[in-house]
C-alpha positions in Angstrom: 17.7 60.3 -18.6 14.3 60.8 -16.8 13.4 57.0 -19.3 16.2 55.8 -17.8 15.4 56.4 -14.0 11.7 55.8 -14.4 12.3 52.5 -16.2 14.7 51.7 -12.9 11.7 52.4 -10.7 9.8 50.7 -12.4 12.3 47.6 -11.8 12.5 47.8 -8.2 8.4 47.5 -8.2 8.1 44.7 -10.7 10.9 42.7 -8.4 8.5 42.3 -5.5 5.5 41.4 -7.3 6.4 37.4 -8.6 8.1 36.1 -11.2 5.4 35.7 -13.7 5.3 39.9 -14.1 9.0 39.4 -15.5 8.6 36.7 -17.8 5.4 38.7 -18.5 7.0 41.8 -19.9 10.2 39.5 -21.6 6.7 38.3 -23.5 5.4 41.9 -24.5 9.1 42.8 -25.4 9.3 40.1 -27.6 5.7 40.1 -28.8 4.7 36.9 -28.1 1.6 38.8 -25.6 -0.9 35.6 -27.1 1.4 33.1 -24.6 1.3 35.5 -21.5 -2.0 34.4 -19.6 -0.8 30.9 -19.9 2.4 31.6 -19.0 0.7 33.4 -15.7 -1.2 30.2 -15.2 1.8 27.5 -14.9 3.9 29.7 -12.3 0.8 31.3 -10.6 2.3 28.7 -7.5 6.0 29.2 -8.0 5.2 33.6 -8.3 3.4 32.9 -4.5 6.4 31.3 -2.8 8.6 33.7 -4.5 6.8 36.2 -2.7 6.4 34.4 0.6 10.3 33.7 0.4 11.3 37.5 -1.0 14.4 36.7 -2.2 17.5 38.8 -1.7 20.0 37.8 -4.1 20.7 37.4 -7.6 21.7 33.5 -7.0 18.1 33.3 -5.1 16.4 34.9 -8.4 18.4 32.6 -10.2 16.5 29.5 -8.5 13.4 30.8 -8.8 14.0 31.5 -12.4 15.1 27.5 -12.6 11.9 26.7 -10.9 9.5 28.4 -13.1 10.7 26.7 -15.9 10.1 23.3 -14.0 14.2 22.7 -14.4 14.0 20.8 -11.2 17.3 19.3 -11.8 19.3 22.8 -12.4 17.3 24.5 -9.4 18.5 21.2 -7.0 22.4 22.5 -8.0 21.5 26.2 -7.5 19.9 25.2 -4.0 23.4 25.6 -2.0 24.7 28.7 -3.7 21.0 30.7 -3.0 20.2 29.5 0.1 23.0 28.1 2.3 23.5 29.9 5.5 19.9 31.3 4.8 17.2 31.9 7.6 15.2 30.8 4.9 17.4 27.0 4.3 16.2 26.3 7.8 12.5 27.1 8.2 9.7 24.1 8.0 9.0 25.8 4.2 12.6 25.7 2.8 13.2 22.0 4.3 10.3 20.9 2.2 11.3 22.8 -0.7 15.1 21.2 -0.7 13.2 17.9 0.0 10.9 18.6 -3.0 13.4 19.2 -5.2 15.5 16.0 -4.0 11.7 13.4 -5.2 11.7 15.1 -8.6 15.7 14.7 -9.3 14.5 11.1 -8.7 15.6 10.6 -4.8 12.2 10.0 -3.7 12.6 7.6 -0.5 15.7 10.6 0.3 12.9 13.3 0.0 9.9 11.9 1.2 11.7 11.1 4.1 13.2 14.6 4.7 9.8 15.8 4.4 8.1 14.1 7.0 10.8 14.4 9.6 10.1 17.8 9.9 8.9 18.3 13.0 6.1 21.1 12.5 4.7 20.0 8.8 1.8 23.1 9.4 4.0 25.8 9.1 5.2 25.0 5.7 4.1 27.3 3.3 1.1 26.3 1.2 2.7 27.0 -2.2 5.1 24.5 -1.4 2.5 21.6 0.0 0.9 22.6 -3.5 3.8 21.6 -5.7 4.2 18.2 -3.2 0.7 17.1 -3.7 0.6 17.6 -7.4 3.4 15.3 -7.5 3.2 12.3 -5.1 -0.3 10.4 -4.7 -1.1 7.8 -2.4 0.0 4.6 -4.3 3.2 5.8 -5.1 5.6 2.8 -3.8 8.0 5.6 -1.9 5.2 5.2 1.1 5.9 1.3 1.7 9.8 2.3 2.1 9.9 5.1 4.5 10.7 4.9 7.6 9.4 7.8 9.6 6.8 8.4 12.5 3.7 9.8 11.0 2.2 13.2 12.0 -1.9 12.9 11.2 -0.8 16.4 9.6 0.5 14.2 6.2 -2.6 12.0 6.6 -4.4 15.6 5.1 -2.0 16.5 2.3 -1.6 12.7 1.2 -4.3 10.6 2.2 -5.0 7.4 4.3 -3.5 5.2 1.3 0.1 6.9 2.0 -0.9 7.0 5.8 -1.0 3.1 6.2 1.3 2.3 3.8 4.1 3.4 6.2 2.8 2.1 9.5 1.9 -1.2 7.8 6.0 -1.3 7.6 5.4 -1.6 11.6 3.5 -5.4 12.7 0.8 -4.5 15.3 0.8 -8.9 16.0 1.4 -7.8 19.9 0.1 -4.4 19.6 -3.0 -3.7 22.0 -6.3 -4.7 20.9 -8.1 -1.1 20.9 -5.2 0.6 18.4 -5.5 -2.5 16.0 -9.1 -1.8 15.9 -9.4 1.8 15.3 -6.5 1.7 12.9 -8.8 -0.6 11.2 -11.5 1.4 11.2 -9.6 4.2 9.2 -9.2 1.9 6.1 -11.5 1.8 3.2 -14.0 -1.6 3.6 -12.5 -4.0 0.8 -9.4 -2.3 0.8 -6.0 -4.4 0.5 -5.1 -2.2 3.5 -8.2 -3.5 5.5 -7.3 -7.0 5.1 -3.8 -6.7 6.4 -4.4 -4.9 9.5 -7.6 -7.5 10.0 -5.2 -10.5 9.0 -2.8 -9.1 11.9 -5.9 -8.9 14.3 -6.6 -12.8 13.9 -3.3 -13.6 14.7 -3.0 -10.9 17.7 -6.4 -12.7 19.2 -5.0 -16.3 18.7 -2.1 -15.7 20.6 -4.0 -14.1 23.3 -6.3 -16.9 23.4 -9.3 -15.5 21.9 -9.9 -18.0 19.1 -14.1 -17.5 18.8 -13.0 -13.8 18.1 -10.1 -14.7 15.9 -12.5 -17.2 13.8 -15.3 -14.8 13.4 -12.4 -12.2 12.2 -10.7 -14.8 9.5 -14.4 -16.2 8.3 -14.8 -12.6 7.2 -11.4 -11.6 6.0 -11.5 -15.3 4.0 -14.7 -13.7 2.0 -13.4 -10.0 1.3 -12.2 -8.2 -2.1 -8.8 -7.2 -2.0 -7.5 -10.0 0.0 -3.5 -10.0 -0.1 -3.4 -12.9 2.2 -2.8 -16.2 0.8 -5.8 -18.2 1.0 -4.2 -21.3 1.9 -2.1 -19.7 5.0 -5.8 -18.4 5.9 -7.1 -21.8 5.7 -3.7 -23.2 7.8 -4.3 -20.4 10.4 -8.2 -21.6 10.5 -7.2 -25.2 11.2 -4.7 -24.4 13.8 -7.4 -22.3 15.9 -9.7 -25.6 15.5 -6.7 -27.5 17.0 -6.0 -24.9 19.4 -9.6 -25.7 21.1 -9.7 -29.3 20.9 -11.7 -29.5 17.7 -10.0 -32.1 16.0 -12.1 -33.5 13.6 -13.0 -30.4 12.3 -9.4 -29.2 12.1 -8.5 -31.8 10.1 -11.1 -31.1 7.7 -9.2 -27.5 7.1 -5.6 -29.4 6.8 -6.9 -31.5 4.1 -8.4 -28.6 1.8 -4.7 -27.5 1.6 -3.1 -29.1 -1.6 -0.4 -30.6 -2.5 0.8 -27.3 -4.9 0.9 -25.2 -1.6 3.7 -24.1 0.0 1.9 -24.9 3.5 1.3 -28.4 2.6 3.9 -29.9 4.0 2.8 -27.8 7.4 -0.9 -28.7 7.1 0.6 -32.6 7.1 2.7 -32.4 9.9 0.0 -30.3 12.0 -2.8 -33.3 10.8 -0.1 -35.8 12.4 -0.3 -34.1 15.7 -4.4 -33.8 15.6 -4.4 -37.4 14.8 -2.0 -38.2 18.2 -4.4 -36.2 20.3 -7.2 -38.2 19.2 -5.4 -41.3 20.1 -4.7 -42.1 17.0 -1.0 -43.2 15.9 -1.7 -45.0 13.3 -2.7 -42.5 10.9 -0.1 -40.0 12.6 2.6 -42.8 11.3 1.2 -42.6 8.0 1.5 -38.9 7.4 5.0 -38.8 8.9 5.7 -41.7 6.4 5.3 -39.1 3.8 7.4 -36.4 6.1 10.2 -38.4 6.5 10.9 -39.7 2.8 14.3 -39.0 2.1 13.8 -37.2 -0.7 12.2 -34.3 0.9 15.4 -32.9 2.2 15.1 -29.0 2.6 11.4 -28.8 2.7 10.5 -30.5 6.1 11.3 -29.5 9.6 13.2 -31.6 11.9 10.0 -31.6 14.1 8.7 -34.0 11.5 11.0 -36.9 12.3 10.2 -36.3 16.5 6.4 -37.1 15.6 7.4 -39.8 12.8 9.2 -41.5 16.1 6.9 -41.2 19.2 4.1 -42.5 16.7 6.1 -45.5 16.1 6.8 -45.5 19.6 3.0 -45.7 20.6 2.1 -48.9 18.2 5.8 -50.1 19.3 8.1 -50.5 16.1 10.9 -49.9 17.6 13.3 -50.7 14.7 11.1 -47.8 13.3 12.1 -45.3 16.1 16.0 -46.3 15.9 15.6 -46.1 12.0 13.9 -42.5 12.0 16.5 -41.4 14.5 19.4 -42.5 12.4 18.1 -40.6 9.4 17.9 -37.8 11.6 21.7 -36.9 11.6 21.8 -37.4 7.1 18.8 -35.1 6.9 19.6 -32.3 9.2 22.8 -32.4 9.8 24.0 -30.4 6.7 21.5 -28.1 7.4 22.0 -27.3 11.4 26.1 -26.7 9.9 24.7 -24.3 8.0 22.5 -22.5 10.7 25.6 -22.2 12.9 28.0 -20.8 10.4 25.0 -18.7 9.7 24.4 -17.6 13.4 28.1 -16.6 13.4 28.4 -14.5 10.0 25.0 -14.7 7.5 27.2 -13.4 5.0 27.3 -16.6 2.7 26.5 -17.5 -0.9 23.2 -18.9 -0.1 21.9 -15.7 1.8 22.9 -13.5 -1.1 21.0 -15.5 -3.8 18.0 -14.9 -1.3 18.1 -11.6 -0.8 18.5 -11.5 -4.6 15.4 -13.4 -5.6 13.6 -11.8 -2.6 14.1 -7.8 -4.2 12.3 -9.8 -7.7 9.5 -11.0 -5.9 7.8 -14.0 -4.1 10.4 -16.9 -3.1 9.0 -20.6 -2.8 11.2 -23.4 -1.4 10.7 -24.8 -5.2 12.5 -22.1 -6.0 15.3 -21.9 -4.0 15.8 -25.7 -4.4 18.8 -27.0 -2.6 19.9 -24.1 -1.3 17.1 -24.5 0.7 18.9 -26.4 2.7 21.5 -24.1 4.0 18.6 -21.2 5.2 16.7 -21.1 8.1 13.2 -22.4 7.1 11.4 -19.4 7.3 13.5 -17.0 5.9 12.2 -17.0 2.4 8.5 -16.1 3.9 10.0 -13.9 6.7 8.0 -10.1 6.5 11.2 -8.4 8.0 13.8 -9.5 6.1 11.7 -9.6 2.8 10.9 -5.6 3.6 14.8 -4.8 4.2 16.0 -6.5 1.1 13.1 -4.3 -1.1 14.5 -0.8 0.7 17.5 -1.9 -0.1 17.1 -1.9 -3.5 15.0 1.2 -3.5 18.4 2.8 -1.7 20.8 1.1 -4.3 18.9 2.8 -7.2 19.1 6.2 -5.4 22.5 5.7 -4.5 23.3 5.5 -8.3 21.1 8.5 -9.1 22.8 10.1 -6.2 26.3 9.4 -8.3 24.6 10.6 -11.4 23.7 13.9 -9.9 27.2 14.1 -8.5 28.6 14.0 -11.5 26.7 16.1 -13.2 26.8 18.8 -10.3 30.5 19.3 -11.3 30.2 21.1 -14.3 27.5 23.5 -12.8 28.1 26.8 -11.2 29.9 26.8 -7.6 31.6 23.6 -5.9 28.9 21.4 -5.6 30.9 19.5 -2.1 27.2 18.6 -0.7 26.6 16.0 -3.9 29.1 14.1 -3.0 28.2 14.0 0.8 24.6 13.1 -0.7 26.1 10.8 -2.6 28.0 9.2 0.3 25.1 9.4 2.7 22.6 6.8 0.1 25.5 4.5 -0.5 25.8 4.1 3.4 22.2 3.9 4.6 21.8 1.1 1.8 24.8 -0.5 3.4 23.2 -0.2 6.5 19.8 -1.7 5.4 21.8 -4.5 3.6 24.1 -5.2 7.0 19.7 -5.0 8.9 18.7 -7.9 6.2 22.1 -10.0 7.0 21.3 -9.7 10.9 17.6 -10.8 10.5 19.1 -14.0 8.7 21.4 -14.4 11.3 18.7 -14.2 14.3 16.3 -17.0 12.6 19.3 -19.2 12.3 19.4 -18.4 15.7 16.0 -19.1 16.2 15.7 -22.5 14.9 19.0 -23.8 16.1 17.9 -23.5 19.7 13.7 -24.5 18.4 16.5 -27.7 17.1 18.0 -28.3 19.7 14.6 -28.5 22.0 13.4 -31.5 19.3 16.6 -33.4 20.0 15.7 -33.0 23.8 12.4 -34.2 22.7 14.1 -37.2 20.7 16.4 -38.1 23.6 13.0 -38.4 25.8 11.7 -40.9 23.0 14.3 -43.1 23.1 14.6 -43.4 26.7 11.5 -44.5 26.9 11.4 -46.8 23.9 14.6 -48.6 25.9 12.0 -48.9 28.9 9.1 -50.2 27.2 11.5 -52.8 25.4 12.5 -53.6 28.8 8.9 -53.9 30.4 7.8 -55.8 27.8 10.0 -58.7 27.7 9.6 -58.5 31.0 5.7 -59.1 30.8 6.1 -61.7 27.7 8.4 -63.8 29.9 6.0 -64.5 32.4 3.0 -63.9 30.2 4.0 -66.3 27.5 2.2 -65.1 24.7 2.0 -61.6 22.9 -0.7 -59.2 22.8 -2.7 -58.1 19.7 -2.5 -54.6 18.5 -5.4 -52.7 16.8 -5.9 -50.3 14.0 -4.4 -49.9 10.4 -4.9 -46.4 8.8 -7.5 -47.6 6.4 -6.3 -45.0 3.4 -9.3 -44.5 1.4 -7.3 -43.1 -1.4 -7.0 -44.8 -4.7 -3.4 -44.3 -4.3 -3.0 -45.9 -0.7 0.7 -47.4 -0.6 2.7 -50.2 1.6 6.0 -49.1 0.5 7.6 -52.8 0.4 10.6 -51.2 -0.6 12.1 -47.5 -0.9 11.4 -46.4 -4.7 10.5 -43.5 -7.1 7.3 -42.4 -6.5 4.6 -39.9 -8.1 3.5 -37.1 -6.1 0.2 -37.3 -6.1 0.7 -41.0 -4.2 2.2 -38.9 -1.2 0.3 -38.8 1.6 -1.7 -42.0 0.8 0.4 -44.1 2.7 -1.4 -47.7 4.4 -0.1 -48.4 7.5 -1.0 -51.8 9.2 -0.4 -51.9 13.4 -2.7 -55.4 13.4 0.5 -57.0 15.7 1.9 -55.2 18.7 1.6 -53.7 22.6 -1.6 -52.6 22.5 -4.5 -54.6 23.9 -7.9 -55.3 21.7 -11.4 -54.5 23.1 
């Protein structure tokens, strides 16, 4: 009898002093004494929290007993019958347990998030901050989904890496000048990090104006490791900032290192066009919009294009060119501005879907989306926003189907397990949600570019106005004149491949862009 109460004593003082000093004297019981110092070892953590927690219950021993045997998946089921209406359930330690034990049951976006929404991250226990940090680093993908406000406190437990991989969700395009730069300064040098945030600080100083600051930023950026940025959008930007301060020769120089395999090619050509009209120079703007407007380039050029393709005409003064451009205006765009109204209406069409579908795989080019092109808004397949909704939505759709997995599961397990199926429910909605936030970013660039659209037509109307003025000045002026002016200039190609285009035919790509175009007869008077 006196065995029998000393050995209960003896209970009631091994209870309080961790876990491992049961499963320490199971061993000796059993003999197997030679596993018990590593068996000390691996819930050395686990025996801490359990004393920090000091369970009260047999359900609560019961998790702890699930967690020292790294059953994360059996202690997420026992987590409502141990601790629900607990003190414990809603201190800053227990949130960041139940969000612990949501990562490793694979919900990781649903945990990490969890976690860093708690409002006071320093008072969770250590033991607990332990078990997170031995199981999420830095480059884990989770970071690039969440969307949270950071507290600097995660910055210590995680790590800069995880730091700027969340507010890089966040464009800091418009953000003031000062934050850009110390954000900056809290990257690694050469890391891909770096190079975003100094990528977004060149276009931040160009749209203030600042272009000798923006240049100085992108000739550096243009020579670092790590670079993310496409080097031909870098190269683009450069030439733009050239244009920007009446630096045309040298702006074209950029334009032309961008080939013909880039997706900005067709943009470098159009932007040369417009370089070539400020320096007075139609002729060779005519001959780049030559190659714009061909027919066959349906889907990959902007409507903007045909505008510039018309007032060059207009200035050498082929007219039947201007009336021909703006007649091919309506079979070229007029499918697609259909599309960008049903789209500003509802975005939920066929052609949005297979987007968002190719977008969650990767990189989409316009090759790519061939002529469903057509029926998108012309930056949507490039678009940052809608490209970071449609990957968080498939992170959420894979949790949502783990979230069902663990649902189902849950139902042969102890108590009612009601709260899986809420879990369950919550995923499947925020995904829905995120999908619905992906479908209204298409819906605003259609938006977008039907009323940029509708400013070109504007534009056109002005052209032809004054084309029907000039045509009437200058019959005027050849009535009483009697003879017709010369006109000067041809483009002078000095490609191999320069073209005259007698008639409209098959032609090689690499011929594009070569185009000769001969103004010797016309309105405009020789020197």
């Amino acid at each position: 009898m006196m065995i029998v109460k000393s050995l209960a004593v003896a209970s009631l003082l091994l209870g309080s002093q961790g876990a491992f000093a049961e499963d320490d004297l199971m061993n000796i019981l059993e003999g197997k004494t030679s596993s018990a110092a590593a068996q000390f070892v691996e819930s050395e953590e686990v025996a801490k929290l359990k004393k920090a927690v000091n369970p009260s219950s047999a359900e609560q021993n019961i998790f702890f007993q699930f967690l020292v045997e790294k059953n994360y998946e059996k202690a997420l089921f026992q987590w409502s019958t141990a601790f629900n209406g607990s003190a414990f359930q809603t201190t800053e330690t227990g949130k960041a347990l139940e969000a612990f034990l949501n990562y490793k049951n694979g919900l990781k976006l649903t945990g990490v998030e969890a976690l860093l929404a708690i409002q006071n991250p320093q008072k969770i226990d250590n033991t607990v901050i332990s078990l997170w940090k031995e199981n999420l680093n830095d480059k884990d993908p989770v970071w690039g989904m969440a969307q949270v406000t950071w507290n600097p406190y995660w910055t210590q437990v995680f790590g800069v890496g995880a730091e700027m991989a969340v507010l890089l969700q966040k464009s800091y395009v418009s953000e003031d000048i000062a934050a850009l730069t110390e954000l900056i300064k809290k990257t690694p040098v050469d890391s891909k990090e770096r190079a975003i945030l100094q990528w977004q600080l060149v276009l931040n100083l160009g749209i203030r104006g600042d272009s000798a600051k923006a240049a100085q930023v992108l000739a550096h950026l243009m020579k670092v490791k790590n670079n993310p940025i496409d080097q031909d959008l870098m190269t683009l930007t450069a030439g733009r900032l050239l244009y920007q301060n009446g630096f045309l020769d040298a702006s074209l120089k950029y334009y032309e290192k961008i080939s013909k395999k880039s997706d900005y090619w067709f943009q470098a050509q159009e932007e040369m066009a417009w370089a070539y009209m400020r320096k007075g120079e139609p002729q060779n703007a005519l001959a780049i919009t030559k190659t714009l407007t061909y027919p066959h380039f349906k889907g990959w050029v902007g409507i903007e294009s045909y505008l510039l393709n018309s007032f060059s005409s207009l200035k050498v003064c082929d007219y039947p060119s201007v009336l021909s451009t703006m007649k091919s205006i309506k079979g070229q765009f007029g499918e697609h501005l259909i599309a960008l109204e049903k789209l500003s209406v509802d975005a939920h069409q066929p052609a949005v879907a297979n987007l968002m579908k190719a977008l969650n795989e990767g990189a989409v080019s316009t090759a790519k989306l061939g002529k469903e092109a057509h029926q998108l808004p012309t930056v949507a397949s490039k678009d940052e926003v809608l490209t970071l909704l449609v990957k968080r939505h498939g992170y959420l759709m894979k949790e949502s189907e783990i979230a069902e997995q663990l649902f189902a599961k849950s139902l042969t397990f102890g108590n009612l397990q009601g709260q899986f199926e809420t879990l369950k429910n919550q995923v499947a909605t925020r995904a829905q949600m995120t999908q619905g936030a992906g479908y209204q970013r298409v819906q605003d660039l259609a938006k977008a570019e039907l009323e940029d659209s509708k400013q070109v037509m504007q534009r056109l109307r002005i052209v032809e106005v004054e084309m029907i003025q000039q045509v009437d000045s200058a019959a005027k002026f050849l009535k009483h004149a009697g003879v017709s002016e010369a006109k000067k200039g041809t483009t002078g190609s000095k490609d191999k491949f320069a073209m005259n285009f007698a008639n409209d035919k098959e032609i090689w790509f690499d011929e594009l862009s070569n185009f000769k175009v001969d103004v010797n007869k016309g309105c405009a008077k020789r020197e």
